[in-house]
N, C-alpha and C positions, 0 to 999 in steps of 0.2 A: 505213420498215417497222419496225413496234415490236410484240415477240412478248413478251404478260404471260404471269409462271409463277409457279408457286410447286414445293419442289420438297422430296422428304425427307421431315420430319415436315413440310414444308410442300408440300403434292402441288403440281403443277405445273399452273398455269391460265392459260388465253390467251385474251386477248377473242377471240369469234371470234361469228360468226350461224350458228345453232345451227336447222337446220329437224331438227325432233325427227318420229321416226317410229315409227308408229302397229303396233303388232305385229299381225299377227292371231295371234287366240289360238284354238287348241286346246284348252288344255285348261282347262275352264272350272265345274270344281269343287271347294270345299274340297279341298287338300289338306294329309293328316298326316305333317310331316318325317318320316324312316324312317330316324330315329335316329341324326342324320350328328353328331359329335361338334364342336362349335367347333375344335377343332387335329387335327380327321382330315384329314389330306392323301395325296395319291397321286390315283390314277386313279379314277372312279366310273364304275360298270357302265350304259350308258341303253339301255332297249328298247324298243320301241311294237309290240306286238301286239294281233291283233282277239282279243277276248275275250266271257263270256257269263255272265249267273250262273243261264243252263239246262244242265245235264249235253252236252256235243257230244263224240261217239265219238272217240277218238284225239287228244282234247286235254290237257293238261294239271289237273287240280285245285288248286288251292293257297289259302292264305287270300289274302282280299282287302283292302281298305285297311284301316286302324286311323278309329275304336275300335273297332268292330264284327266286325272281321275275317270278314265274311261271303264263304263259299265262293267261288270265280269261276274257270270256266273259261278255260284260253289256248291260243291255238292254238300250235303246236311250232315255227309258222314267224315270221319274226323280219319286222317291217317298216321297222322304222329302230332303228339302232345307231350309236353315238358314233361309227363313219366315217362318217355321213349327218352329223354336227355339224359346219358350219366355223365356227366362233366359238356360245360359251356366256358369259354376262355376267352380275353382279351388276344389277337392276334394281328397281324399284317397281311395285307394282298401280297405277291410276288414284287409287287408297284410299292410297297412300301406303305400303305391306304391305311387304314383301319379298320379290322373285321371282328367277326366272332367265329369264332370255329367249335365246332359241335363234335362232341362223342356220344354215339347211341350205345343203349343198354344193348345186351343181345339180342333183347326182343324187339326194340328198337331195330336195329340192324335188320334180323330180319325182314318187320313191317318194309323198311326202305328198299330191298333187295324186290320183293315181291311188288311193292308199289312203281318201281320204273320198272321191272320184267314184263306185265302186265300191260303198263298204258305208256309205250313207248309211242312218240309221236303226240300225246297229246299235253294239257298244261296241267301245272299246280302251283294251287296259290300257298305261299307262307304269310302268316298271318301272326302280328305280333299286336297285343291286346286287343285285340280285334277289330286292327284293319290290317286289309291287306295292303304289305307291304311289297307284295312282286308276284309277276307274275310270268313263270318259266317252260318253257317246253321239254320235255324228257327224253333226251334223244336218245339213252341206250342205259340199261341196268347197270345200278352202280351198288357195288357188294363193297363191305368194310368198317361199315356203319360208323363213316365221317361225314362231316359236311361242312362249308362254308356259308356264313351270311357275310355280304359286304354288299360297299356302296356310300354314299356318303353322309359315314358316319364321327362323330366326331370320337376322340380318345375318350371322356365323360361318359359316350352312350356306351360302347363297347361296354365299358368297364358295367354298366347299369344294366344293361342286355344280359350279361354273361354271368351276374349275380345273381340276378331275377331267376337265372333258368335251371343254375344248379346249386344253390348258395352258395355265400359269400366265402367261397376257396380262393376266389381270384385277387381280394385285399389285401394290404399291408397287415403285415403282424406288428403287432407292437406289445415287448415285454414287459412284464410287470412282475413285480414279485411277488412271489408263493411257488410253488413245485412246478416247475416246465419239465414236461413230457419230454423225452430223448428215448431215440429209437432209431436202431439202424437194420436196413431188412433190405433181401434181395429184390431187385427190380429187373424190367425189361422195359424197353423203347418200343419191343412189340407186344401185342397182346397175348396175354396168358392168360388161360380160359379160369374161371375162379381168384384172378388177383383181384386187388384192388383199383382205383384208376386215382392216379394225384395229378399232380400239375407244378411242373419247374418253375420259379420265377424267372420272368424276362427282362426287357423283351429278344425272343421273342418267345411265350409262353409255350412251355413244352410237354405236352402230356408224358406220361411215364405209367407203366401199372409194376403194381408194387406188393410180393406175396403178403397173406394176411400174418403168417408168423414172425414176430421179433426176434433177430438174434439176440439183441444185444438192449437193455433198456437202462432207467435209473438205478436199477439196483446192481448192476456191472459195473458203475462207477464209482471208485476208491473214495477219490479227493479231485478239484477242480478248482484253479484259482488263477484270475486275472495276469497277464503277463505285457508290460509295455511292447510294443512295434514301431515301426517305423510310421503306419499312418493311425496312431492309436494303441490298441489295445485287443490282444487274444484274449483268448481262455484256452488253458492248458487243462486234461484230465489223464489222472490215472486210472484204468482199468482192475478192479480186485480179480485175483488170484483166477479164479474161475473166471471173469470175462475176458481175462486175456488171453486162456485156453480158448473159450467160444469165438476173440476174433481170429485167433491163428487157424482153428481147424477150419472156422468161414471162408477165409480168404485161402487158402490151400485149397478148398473144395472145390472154388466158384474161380478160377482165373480166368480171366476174359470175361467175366458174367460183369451184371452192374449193381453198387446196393445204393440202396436208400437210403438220407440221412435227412431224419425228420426228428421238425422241435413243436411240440404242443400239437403234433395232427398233420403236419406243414411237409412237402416233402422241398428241403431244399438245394438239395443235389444226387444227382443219380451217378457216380466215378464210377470208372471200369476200373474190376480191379487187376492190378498188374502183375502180382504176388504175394508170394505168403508175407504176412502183416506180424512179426511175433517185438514182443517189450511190452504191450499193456497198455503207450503213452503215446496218445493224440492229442491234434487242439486244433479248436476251432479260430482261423486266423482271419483280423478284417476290420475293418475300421470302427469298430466299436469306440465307445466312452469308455472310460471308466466305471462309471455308474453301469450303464448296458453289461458290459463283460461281469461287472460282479454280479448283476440280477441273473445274467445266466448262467456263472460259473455257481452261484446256490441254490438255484431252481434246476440244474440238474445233478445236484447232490442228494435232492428230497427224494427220499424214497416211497 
């Protein structure tokens, strides 16, 4: 079992087969960033309400997108808010652009299924701290509880957008010493009802959902120690006695399936597995330091 990384100023990458998936997109016109600063951090405001730019009694008036700023009504009732987001990501248009791509909670999901079923034909504004940044027509029910925001945003804002909406899952990790969390669990590319939802590093950023039990954690690993490469430096680990039972009966059970391989929370590679896995002895290979491979080869010895 050989897990490629890179990690730091060298992000962390793992061969792995990558079925990349397809967002449905909502929202599907120009949009004008609304002025998110490259180093604004903290939380960002997201709303989806049905909207009009005819006068509707007991709505709201406000301006509407940039440049234009043309009038547009909102209705006072709210239909998806950042508790409808479980995961907000750094992503690309098909064009290569810079966007955000959004995964709804269930309930989320729902909201959005019911919300275009409903008012097909008419508009909704998405509204990112409170202005509205677009404003779209809904032409036909869209089930799955994805979405796209884009438009002209810069790589800064993404990154700032997509922090704001579901915390910061979508930054660099950077190790430090004390006990790093290691955990290796099954995963899917598609949704499985009760997993978890993580996010591959990119680009281009890949959600994954990831069941909530660990096979395999700290206390499965023997021994773990730095080994030179060719662009740096591994980490080698052995498996004690019992986790190398739990990866062999794992990978025997699950062929063709995907697991997880996560450091402090992180997921950062989802491999298919190809076969039964049995010896005990992986490592994580990638351009590490020296220093980096031994912060992580003894932050996952701590038990």
């Amino acid at each position: 079992m050989t897990i490629h990384g890179l990690h730091g100023k060298h992000h962390l990458r793992f061969h792995t087969v990558l079925v990349f998936m397809v967002l449905a997109v909502i929202f599907t016109t120009a949009l004008t960033a609304a002025r998110l600063s490259g180093g604004q951090t903290g939380n960002h405001e997201f709303e989806v309400r049905l909207a009009s730019y005819e006068k509707v009694e007991g709505w709201e008036r406000v301006p509407g997108p940039e440049p234009g700023k043309t009038p547009v009504w909102i209705s006072r009732e709210v239909a998806l808010t950042n508790g409808d987001v479980a995961l907000a990501f750094p992503d690309r248009t098909p064009e290569g652009k810079p966007c955000v791509g959004i995964l709804f909670t269930e309930d989320g999901a729902l909201k959005q299924t019911r919300l275009t079923r409903s008012h097909i034909g008419e508009n909704v504004a998405v509204i990112l701290d409170g202005r509205v940044t677009m404003v779209i027509k809904i032409a036909a029910e869209i089930a799955g509880g994805r979405a796209m925001i884009f438009g002209n945003f810069t790589e800064e804002e993404t990154e700032s957008i997509a922090e704001g909406l579901s915390g910061n899952q979508t930054g660099k990790h950077k190790l430090e010493s004390g006990k790093i969390e290691f955990e290796l669990r099954l995963a899917s590319y598609e949704n499985v009802e009760g997993w978890e939802i993580g996010l591959l590093p990119g680009p281009p950023k890949t959600p994954v959902w990831i069941s909530p039990e660990a096979a395999l954690t700290n206390t499965d690993i023997a021994s773990a120690w730095p080994q030179p490469n060719a662009d740096g430096f591994s980490v080698v680990f052995m498996l004690t006695e019992e986790g190398s039972l739990k990866l062999a009966r794992l990978t025997k059970s699950h062929i063709g399936e995907n697991v997880a391989i996560m450091v402090d929370g992180r997921v950062m590679s989802a491999p298919k597995i190809m076969a039964e896995i049995t010896g005990g002895r992986a490592m994580i290979n990638g351009k590490f330091t020296e220093e980096e491979a031994g912060l992580l080869a003894e932050g996952i010895m701590m038990k």
